[in-house]
N, C-alpha and C positions, 0 to 999 in steps of 0.2 A: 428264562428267556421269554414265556410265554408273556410273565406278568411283565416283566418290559414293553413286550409289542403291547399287550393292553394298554396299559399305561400312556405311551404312546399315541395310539389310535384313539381314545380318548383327548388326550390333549389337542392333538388333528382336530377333533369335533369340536370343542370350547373354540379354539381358533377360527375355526368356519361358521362357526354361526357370531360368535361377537365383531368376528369382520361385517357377514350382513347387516346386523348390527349396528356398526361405525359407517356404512355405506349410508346406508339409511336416513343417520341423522348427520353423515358430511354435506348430504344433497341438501337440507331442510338449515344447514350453519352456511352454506356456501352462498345459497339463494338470498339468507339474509343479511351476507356482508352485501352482495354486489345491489341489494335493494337500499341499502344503509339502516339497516335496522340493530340495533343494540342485541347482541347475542353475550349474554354476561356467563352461561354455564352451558357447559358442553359433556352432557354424562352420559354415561354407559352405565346401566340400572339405573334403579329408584331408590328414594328414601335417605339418611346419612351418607356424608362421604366418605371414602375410606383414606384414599390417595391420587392424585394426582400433581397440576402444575398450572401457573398462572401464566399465562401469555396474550400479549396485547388486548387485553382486556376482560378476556372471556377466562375461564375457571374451568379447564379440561380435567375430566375427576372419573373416579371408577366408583361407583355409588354400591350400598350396602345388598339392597332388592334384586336380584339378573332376572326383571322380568322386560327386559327391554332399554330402552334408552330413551333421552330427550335432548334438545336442544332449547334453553331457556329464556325465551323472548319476552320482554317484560312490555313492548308492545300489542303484544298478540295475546289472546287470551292466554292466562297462565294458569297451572297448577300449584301456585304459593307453596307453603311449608311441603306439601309431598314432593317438591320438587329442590325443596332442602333452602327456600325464601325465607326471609321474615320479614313483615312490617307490609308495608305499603306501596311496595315499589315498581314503578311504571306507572306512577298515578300522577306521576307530574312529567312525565314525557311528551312528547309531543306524537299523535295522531298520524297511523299509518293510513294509506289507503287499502279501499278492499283490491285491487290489481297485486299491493304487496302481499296482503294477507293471503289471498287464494293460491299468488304464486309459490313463496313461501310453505305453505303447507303440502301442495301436491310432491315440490321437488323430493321429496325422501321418497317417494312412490317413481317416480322416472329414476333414483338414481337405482331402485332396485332394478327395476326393469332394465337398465340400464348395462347394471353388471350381470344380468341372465341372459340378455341379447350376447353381450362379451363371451361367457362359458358356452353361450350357444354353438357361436362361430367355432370355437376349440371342437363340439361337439360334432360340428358338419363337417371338420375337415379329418376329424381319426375314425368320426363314425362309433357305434355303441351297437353291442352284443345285443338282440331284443327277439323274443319270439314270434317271429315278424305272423306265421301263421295259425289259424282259428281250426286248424284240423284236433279232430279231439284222438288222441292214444290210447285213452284207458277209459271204462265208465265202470264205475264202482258198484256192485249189487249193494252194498250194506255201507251206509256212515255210523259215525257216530255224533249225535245231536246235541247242543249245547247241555242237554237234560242228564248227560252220558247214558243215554240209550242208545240201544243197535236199532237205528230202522233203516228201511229200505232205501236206496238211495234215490233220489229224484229224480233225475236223467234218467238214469235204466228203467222206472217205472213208465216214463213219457215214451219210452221206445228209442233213445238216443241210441246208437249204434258208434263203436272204431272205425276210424275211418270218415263218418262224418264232417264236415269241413262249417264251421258256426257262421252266419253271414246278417244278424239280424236279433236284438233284444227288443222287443215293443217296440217293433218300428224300426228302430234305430243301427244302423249300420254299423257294425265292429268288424276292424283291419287287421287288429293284433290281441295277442292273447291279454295284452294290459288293458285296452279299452273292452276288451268282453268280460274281464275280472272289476272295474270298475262300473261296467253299467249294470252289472251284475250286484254287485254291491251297494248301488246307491241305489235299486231300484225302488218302483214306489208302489208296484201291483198288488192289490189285493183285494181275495174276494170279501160275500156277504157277512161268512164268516170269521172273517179275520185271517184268512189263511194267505202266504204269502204266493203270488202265483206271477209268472211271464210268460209271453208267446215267446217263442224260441225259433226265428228262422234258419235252416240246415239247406247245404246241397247237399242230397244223397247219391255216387254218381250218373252226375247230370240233371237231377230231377231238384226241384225246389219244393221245400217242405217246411209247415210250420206244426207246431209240437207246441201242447201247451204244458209246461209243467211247475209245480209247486215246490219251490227252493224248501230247505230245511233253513233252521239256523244251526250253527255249530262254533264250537271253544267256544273260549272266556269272554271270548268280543262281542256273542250272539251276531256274527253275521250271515246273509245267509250264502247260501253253497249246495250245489245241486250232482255232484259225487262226478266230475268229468278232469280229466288234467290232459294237457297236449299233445300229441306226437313228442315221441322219444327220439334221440339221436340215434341209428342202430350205430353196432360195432362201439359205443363208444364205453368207458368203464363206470358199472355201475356206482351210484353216490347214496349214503347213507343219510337215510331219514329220521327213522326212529329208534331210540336205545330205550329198552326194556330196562326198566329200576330191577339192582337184583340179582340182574342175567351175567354169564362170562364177559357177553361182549364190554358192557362198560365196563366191567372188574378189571381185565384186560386191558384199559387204557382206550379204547376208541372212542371216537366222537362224531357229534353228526357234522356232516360236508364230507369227511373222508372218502375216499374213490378209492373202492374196493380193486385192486391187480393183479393177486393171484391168492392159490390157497396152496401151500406144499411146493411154489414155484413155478407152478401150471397156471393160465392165464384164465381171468375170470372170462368166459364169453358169452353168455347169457345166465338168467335167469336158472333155467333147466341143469346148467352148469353146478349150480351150488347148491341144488337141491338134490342131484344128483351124488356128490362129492360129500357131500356129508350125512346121506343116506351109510354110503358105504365105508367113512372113516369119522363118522361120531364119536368112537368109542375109543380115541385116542385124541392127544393136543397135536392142532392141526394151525401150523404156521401161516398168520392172516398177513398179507403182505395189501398196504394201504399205501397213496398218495395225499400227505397234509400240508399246504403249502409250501408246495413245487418239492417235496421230498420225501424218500421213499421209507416206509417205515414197516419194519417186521414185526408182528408182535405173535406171541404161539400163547392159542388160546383151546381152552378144553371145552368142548361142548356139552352141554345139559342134554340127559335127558327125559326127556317130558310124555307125559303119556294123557293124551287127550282126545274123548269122546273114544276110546278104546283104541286109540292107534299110538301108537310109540313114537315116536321121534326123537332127533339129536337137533340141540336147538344155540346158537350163539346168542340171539335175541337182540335181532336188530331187522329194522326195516327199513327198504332202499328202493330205489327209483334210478331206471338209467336218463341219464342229461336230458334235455328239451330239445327240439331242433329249435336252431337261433341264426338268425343274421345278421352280419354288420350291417346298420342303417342309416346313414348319412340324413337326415332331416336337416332343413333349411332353419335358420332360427328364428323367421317366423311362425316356419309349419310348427318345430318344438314348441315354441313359446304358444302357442296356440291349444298346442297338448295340454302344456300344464293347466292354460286356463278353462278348459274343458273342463279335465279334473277337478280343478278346485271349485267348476260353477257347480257340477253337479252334487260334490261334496255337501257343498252350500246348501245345494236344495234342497238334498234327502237331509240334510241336518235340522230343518225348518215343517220338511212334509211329516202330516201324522201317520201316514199311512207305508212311511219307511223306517227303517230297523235301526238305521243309522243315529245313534245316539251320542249324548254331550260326551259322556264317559268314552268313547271311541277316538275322540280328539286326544295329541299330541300337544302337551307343554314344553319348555323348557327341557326338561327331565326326558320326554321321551323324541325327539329333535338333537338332542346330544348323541342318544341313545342309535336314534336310527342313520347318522351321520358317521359315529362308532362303525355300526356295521357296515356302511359302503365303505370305508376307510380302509377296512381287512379286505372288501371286494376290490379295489385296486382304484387308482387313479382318477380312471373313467367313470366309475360310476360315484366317488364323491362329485367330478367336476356336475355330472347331470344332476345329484343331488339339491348340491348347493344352488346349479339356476333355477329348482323346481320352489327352493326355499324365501330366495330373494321374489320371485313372481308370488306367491303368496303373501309372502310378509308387504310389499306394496298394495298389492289389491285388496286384506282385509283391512290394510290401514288407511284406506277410502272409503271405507265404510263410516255411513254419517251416525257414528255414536260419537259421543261423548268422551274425552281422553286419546280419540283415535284422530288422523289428521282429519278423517273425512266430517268428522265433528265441527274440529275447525274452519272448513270450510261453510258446514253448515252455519255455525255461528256470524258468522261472516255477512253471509248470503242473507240472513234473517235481521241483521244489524243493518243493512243496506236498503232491504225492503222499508223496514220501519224508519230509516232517515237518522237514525241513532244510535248511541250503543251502548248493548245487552248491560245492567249492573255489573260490575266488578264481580262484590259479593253473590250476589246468584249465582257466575260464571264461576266462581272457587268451588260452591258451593255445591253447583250440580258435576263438575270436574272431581271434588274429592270421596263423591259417592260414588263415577262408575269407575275410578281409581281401587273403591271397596270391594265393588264387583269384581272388576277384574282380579284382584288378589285371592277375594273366593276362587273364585274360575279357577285360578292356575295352580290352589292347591289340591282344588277338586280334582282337576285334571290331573296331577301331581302323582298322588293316593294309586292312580290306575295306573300311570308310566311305572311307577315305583314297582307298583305290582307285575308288570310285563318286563320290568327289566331283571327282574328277581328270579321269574321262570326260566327268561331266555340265558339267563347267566349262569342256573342251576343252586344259586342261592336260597329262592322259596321251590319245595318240593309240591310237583303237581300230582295230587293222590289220581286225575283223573288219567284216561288213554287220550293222548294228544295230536292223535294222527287218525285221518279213515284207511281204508286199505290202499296197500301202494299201489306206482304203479305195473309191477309184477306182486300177486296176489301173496308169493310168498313170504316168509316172514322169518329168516332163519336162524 
């Protein structure tokens, strides 16, 4: 049953993003009938065809490469054979204007934005679960470093305190725990020595405080992270973070998300609870009663016991955190759409600044955009629909960008054909087209290597010899 919903939720993901996809290049086929312009191939990928269908003129195809799609205008600058051309063709057509050409090229950028504005609206009228606030719940004495070292954690050395309430990165104002996790991650501070460092503004109650502290990096991403996670929901049932290679718990059957319910039929209700409870019934199997999508599941599991730094203990070997407090949040789709584009500027920037962490390898291909699509698909409804408009806003804005193979290229070309009263070589135009065609294929295997690699760990496929977690947010680990 499981590998069906996989399976599944997968297929979900190929669908969501080759929609994008077909939005994309329907805006950039549509803008060039109603302009009159010859749109002869209409593909989804690059490179050889595989299958498609001939209609009125055009040549609707599934191409060999999913690194995207095109629509093949043999007026407009073309990418010839990568584009599955041969010969010469558009060399004796007749001369579009630049009003076609610029129109033409932006529309697959409006049609995204188009269809995120659409998922917006769905999004302002059910609203989305988000951890609307900056209070911190936990501050962690000890992380663990991308280096797998134990060092001190960053926040608690700066003097962060629970209870704290975040209102301030460099400056900059954070409302919700996603923009203090993103300004946080793209940040660009650093001192003489290279070390990575932020002013941190706090209200402590009622007093206003800045705090300056030096983020770590940590995992495989190297990003950094400064040992703090949010107010917890109280009352609500603990959810499992980390499973010990090894240990009962995963031998047992558990996974991480499961929502720990009761232990013996007695109801989990704090922390203290299960370390208590297994203080005193380690030494027999002790029936773990979990919630895994919407269903209740018993599993009797026998505790380890482990004897460390001279103390004994009964250990399942798992680690957990109770829920976040969250609120449903109605954004308007402009304010949304404005989010994403936040997001993605500063992405942008820390990916360009030398003096942030955020690196090529940390980017999403194909492979990992399926991947992360996958897993909103299992988080339910809502959070593919927010996914998908955060994807089409993306996928328009980088394809404005003035490179080369990208529309904002074509625009460029355009703009520099008009300045100059003439237009750009053909062959030049193939020529510099099926170099960053080379690029971008590097790029996306580069990228590729690293998804492959993240979706390997998150699947349990490739084995992480390192500890994958810093300490919850209850200290204990049972």
């Amino acid at each position: 049953m499981d590998l069906l919903l996989n399976f599944w939720f997968i297929l979900v993901a190929l669908f969501v993003l080759g929609f994008s996809i077909f939005i994309h290049e329907l805006g950039h086929f549509i803008a060039a009938r109603k302009r009159g312009l010859i749109a002869d191939r209409f593909s989804i990928g690059f490179g050889p065809r595989l299958f498609g269908w001939h209609y009125k003129g055009t040549d609707f195809r599934l191409s060999l490469l999913p690194l995207g799609g095109y629509v093949s205008l043999p007026q407009l600058a073309d990418m010839g054979r990568l584009e599955g051309a041969e010969g010469e063709e558009g060399s004796a057509l007749p001369p579009i204007s630049y009003a076609d050409k610029m129109i033409v090229a932006v529309m697959g950028a409006v049609f995204n934005l188009l269809l995120a504005f659409l998922l917006s609206l769905i999004l302002w009228g059910v609203g989305r679960e988000v951890i609307q606030s900056t209070e911190v719940g936990h501050v962690a004495q000890q992380i663990i470093n991308s280096d797998n070292e134990i060092v001190p954690g960053p926040a608690f050395v700066a003097g962060l305190q629970k209870g704290d309430t975040v209102t301030q990165i460099d400056g900059l104002m954070v409302n919700d725990w996603m923009q203090f996790q993103s300004a946080l991650v793209t940040g660009t501070g650093r001192t003489e020595d290279g070390r990575p460092v932020l002013r941190l503004g706090i209200q402590r109650e009622g007093t206003a405080l800045e705090l300056e502290v030096f983020p770590a990096l940590v995992s495989r991403e190297s990003i950094r992270y400064i040992g703090i996670e949010p107010a917890s929901d109280d009352g609500a049932a603990p959810i499992i973070t980390i499973l010990e290679q090894d240990m009962p718990a995963i031998t047992a059957g558990l996974k991480v998300g499961d929502r720990l319910l009761e232990l013996d039929g007695e109801v989990i209700i704090s922390g203290g609870f299960l370390k208590t409870y297994l203080s005193r019934h380690g030494d027999r199997s002790i029936d773990v009663t979990v919630e895994r999508n919407e269903r209740r599941l018993t599993l009797p599991i026998q505790p380890r016991i482990k004897t460390e730094n001279n103390e004994t203990t009964a250990r399942f070997g798992f680690g957990y955190s109770f829920p976040y407090k969250t609120e449903r949040i109605h954004y308007s789709p402009i304010e949304q759409i404005n989010r994403f584009v936040d997001t993605i500027g500063r992405t942008f920037y820390a990916l360009v600044h030398r003096n942030s962490d955020v690196k090529v390898r940390n980017m999403s291909g194909p492979v990992g955009i399926v991947h992360g699509l996958t897993h909103m698909a299992r988080s339910g409804l809502i959070e593919i629909i927010w996914f998908t408009a955060f994807i089409n806003v993306n996928l328009g804005l980088m394809n404005l960008l003035p490179i080369p193979v990208l529309d904002g290229g074509h625009m460029l070309f355009a703009t520099i054909s008009k300045f100059l009263g003439r237009p750009l070589p053909r062959r030049f135009m193939e020529s510099l087209q099926t170099g960053f065609v080379m690029l971008l294929l590097g790029f996306m295997l580069y990228v590729s290597f690293f998804d492959i690699e993240r979706v390997g760990l998150d699947t349990g496929l490739i084995k992480d010899p390192e500890p994958i977690a810093t300490e919850t947010a209850d200290p204990a680990q049972p």
